[in-house]
C-alpha positions as CSV (number, residue, x, y, z in Angstrom):
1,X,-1.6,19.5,-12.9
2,X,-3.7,16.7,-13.1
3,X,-4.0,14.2,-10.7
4,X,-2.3,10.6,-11.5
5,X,-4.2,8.5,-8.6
6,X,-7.6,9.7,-9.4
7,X,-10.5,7.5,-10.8
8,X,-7.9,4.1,-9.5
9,X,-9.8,1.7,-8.1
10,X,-8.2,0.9,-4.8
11,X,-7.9,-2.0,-2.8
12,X,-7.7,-2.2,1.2
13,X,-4.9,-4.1,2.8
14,X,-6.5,-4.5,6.7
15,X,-7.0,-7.7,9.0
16,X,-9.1,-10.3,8.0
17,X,-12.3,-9.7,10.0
18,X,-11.0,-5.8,10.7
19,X,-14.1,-3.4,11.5
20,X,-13.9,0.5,11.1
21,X,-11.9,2.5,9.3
22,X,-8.4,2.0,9.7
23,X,-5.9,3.0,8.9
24,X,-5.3,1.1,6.7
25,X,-2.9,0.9,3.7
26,X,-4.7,0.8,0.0
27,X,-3.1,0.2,-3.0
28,X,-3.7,0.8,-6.4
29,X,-2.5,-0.5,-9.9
30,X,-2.2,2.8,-12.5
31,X,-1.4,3.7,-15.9
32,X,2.1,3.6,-17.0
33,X,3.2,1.1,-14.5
34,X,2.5,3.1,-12.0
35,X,1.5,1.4,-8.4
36,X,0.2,4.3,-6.0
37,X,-0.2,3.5,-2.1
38,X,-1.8,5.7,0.5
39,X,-3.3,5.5,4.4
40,X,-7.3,5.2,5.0
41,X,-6.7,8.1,7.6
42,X,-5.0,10.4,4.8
43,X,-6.2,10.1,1.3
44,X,-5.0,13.1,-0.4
45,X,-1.1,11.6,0.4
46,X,-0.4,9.3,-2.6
47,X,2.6,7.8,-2.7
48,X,3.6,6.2,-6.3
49,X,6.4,3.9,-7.5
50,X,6.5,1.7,-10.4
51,X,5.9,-2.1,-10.5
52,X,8.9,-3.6,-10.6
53,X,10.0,-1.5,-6.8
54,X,6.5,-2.8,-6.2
55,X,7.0,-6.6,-7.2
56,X,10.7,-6.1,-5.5
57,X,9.1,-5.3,-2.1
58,X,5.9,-8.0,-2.4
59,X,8.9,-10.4,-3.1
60,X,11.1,-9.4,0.2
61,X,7.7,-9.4,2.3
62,X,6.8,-12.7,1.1
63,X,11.0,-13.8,1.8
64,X,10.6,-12.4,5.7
65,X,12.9,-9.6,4.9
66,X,10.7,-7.3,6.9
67,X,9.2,-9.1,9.4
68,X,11.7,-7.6,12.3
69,X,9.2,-4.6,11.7
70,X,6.0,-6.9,13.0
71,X,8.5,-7.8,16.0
72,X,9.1,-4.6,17.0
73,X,5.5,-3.5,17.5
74,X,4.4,-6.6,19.2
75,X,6.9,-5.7,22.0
């Protein structure tokens, strides 16, 4: 079975001015609408949805749907 994530050119999602290796999340635009995401720390675990889940979720981000998550681990 061939691999769908491999040769994708990723791009790192860490803190501006962020040294070292993470984790971090990278993300990844594929082939057949495909967006694949995965952790610094664990490569080989690719998960994949498709772009419009992936525009869906950008959208809520950028609405504040999910910043009770940023809260939480402040506290």
């Amino acid at each position: 079975m061939t691999d769908p994530s491999a040769g994708l050119d990723w791009t790192r999602a860490a803190p501006e001015g962020a040294q070292g290796t993470g984790p971090w999340i990278e993300v990844a635009f594929g082939p057949g609408d495909l967006v694949h995401l995965r952790e610094t720390s664990d490569p080989e675990n690719v998960v994949t949805t498709t772009r419009k889940k992936w525009d869906a979720f950008v959208l809520g981000v950028q609405a504040g749907e999910f910043d009770h998550f940023a809260e939480l681990d402040e506290q």
